[in-house]
C-alpha positions as CSV (number, residue, x, y, z in Angstrom):
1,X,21.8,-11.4,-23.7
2,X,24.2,-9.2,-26.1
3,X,27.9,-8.4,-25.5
4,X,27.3,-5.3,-23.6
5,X,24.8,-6.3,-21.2
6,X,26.5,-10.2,-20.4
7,X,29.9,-8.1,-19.6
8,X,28.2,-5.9,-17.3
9,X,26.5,-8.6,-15.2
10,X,29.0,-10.4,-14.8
11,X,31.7,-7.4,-13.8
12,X,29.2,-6.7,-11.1
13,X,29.0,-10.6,-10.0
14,X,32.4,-10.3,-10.0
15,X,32.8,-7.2,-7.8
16,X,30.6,-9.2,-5.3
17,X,27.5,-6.8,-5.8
18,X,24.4,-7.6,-3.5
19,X,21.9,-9.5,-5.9
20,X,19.3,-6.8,-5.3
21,X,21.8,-4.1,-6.7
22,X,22.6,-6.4,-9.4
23,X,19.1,-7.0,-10.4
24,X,18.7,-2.8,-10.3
25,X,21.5,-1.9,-12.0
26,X,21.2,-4.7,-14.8
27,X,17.4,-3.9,-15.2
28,X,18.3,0.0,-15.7
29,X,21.2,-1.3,-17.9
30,X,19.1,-3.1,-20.2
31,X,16.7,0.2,-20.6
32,X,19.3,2.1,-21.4
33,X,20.5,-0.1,-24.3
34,X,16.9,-0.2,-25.4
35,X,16.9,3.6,-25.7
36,X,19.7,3.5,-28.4
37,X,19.3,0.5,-29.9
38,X,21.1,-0.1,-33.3
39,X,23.8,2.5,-31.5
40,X,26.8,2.0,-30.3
41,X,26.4,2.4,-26.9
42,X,30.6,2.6,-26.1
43,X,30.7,5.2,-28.5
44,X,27.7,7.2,-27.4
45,X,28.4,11.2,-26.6
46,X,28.0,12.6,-23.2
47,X,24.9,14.9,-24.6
48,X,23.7,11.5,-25.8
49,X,23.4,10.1,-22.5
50,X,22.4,12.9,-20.8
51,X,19.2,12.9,-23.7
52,X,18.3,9.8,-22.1
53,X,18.7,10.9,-18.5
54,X,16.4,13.9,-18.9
55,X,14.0,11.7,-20.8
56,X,13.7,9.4,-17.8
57,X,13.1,12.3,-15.3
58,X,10.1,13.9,-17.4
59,X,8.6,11.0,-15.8
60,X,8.8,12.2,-12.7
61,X,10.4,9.1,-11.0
62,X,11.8,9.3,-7.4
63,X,15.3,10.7,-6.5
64,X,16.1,7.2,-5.2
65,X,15.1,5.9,-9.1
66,X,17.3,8.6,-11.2
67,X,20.4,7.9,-8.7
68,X,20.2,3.8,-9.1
69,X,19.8,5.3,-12.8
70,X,22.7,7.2,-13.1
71,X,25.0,4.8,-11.0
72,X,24.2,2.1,-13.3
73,X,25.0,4.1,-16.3
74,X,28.5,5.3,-14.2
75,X,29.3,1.4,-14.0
76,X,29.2,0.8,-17.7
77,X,31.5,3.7,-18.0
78,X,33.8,3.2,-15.6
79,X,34.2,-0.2,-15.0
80,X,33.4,-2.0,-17.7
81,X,35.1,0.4,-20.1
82,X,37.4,1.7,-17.6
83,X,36.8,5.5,-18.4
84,X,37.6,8.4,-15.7
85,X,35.0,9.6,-13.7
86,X,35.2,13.2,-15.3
87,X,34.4,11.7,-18.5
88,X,30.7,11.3,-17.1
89,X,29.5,13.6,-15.2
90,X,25.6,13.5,-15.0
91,X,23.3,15.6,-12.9
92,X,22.4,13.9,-9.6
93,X,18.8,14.4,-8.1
94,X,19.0,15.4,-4.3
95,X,17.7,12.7,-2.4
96,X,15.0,13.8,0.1
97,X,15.6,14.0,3.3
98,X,13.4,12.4,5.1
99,X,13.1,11.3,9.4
100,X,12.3,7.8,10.1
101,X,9.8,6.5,11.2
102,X,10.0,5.2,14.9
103,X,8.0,3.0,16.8
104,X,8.2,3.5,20.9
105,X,8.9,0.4,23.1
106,X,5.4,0.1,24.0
107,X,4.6,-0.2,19.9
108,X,7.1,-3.0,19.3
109,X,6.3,-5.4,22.0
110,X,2.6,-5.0,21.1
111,X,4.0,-5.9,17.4
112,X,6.6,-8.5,18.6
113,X,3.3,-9.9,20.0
114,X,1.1,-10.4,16.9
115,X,2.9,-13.5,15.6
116,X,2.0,-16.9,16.5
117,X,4.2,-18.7,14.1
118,X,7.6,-19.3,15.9
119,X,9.2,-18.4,12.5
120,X,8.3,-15.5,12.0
121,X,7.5,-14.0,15.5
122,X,11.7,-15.1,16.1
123,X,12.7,-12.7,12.5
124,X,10.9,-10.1,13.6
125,X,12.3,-10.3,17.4
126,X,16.2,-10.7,15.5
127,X,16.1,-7.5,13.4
128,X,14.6,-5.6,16.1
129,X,16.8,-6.8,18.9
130,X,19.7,-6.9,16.4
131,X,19.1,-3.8,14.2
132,X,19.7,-5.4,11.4
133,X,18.6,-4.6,7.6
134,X,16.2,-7.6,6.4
135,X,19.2,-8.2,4.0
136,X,21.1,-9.5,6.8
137,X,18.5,-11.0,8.3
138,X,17.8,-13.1,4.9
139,X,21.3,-13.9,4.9
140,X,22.2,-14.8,8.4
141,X,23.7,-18.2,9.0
142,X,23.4,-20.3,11.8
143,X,27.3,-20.1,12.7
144,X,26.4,-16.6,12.8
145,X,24.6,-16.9,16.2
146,X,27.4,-17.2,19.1
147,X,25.5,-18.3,22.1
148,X,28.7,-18.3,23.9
149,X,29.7,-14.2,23.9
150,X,26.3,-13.3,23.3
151,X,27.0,-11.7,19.9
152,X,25.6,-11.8,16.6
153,X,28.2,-12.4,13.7
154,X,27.1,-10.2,10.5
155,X,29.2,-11.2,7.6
156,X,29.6,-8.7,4.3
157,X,27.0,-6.3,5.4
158,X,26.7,-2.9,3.3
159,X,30.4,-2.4,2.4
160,X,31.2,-5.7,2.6
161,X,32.1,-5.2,6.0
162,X,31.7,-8.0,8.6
163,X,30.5,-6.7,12.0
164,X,29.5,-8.3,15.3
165,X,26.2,-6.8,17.4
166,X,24.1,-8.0,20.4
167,X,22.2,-11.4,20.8
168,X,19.7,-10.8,23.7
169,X,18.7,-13.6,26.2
170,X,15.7,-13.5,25.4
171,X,16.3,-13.8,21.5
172,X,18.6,-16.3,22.5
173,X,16.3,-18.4,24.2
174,X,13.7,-18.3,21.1
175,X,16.1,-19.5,18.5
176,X,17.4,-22.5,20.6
177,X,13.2,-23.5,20.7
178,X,13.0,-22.4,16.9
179,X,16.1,-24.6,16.3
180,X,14.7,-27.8,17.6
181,X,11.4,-27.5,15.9
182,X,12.4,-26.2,12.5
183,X,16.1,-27.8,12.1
184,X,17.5,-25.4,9.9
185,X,20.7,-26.4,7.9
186,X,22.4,-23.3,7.0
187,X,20.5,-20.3,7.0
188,X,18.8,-19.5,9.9
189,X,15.7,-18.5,8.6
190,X,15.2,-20.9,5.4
191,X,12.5,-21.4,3.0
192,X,10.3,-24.7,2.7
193,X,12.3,-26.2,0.3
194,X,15.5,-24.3,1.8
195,X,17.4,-21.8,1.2
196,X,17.7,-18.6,2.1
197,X,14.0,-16.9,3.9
198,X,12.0,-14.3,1.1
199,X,12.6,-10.6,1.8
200,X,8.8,-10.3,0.9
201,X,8.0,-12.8,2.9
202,X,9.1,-10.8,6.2
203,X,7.8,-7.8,4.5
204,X,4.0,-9.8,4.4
205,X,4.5,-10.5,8.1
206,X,5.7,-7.6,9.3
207,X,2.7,-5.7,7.7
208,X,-0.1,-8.5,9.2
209,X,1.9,-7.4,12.3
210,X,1.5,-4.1,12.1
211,X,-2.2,-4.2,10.9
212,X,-2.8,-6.5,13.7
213,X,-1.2,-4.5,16.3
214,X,-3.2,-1.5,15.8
215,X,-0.5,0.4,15.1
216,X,-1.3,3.4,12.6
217,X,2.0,4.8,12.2
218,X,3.3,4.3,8.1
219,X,6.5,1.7,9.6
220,X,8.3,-0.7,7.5
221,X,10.5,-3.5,8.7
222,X,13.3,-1.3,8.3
223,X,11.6,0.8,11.4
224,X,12.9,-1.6,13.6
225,X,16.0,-0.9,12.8
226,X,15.6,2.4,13.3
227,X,13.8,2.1,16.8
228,X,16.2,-0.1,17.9
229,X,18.7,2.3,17.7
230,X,16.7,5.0,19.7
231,X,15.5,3.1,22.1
232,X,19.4,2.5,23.1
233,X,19.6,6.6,22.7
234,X,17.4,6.8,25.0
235,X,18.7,5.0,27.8
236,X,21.7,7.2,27.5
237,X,23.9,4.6,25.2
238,X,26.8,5.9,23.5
239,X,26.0,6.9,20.0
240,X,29.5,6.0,18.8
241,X,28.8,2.5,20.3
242,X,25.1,2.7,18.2
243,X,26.7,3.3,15.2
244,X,29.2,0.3,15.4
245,X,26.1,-1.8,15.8
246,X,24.7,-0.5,12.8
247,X,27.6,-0.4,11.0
248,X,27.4,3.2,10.3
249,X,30.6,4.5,8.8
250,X,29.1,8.1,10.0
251,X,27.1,9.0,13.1
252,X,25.2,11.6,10.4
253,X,23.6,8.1,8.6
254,X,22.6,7.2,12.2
């Protein structure tokens, strides 16, 4: 790993980065060092960069790909080398908007349904009943869960904020039978050998879920999330209240 590339990592471990993001960022990094290799990339020009930008959007990638792209090359710039913002400024491709998908209440307890290993029919029920992201499903602890208040502790979520959200009877009553069979130590959803639980692992059973449930709507996990949170619209909750349980810093995101 060269100069350039070890300082970046480990600014961004430093900062506290998610790993996904850091993985992203680094991987983007490294591709741009590889674009002007033998260059000084510190003492590249701004039509320099901006070569390489246009370059990567001739092939056509995603607006979600050519913002991670220009973020990462923004964090070399401005904090690793500590430049001003208006030093870089770098076209930024509009991000689609596009509506979620939503599952109705009937969908998700024919989905909730398709599981028969505890495991997995208990993540599934959490990030539903929760509305979490899988991130914070994948990173929840088992201190996290207080039985006592009936609330879900979610520690350093998007942010890095900590938030609190509900923990249903119901879910309740599946972890305690999930804890005595499985025993988990500190996450509370870990691997065979332990650990933290595989994003694309819930990913894999949320799709034989799906597939299994009949459902033909195109939902990720993440539509749990999202049906979660109009499914409490819907019975006349207070969006406000939604959007604290989400940890929305705008009721626009929600």
């Amino acid at each position: 790993m060269n100069t350039e590339l070890s300082e970046y990592n480990r600014l961004l471990r430093l900062k506290n980065y998610s790993r996904s993001t850091i993985n992203t960022y680094t991987r983007h990094f490294e591709k741009f060092i590889e674009y002007f290799k033998g260059e000084e990339i510190s003492e590249l020009s701004k039509d320099q960069v901006m070569d390489f930008l246009f370059a990567e959007i001739q092939k056509d990638f995603s607006a979600a790909y050519q913002n991670q792209l220009v973020n990462s090359i923004k964090f070399y710039y401005e904090k690793v080398l500590g430049r001003q913002k208006e030093f870089y400024n770098l076209p930024r491709a509009k991000k689609p908007r596009k509506l979620p998908t939503v599952l109705s209440e009937e969908e998700i307890i024919t989905l909730l349904d398709q599981p028969e290993n505890l495991k997995h029919k208990c993540i599934l029920y959490l990030i539903y009943s929760a509305g979490l992201r899988i991130s914070e499903a994948v990173n929840m602890k088992v201190a996290d869960i207080d039985s006592k208040r009936n609330l879900i502790l979610i520690r350093g979520a998007k942010g890095k904020k900590d938030r609190t959200t509900l923990l249903s009877q119901k879910l309740l009553e599946m972890l305690r039978h999930y804890y005595k069979l499985y025993k988990p130590k500190e996450y509370l959803f870990e691997g065979e050998t332990g650990g933290q639980y595989s994003v694309t692992t819930i990913q894999k059973v949320f799709n034989k879920a799906l597939k299994a449930s009949g459902i033909r709507k195109n939902a990720t996990v993440h539509s749990l999330r999202h049906s979660f949170a109009t499914h409490l619209l819907e019975r006349g909750t207070d969006l406000r209240y939604i959007q604290e349980l989400l940890g929305h810093e705008s009721s626009k995101t929600t």
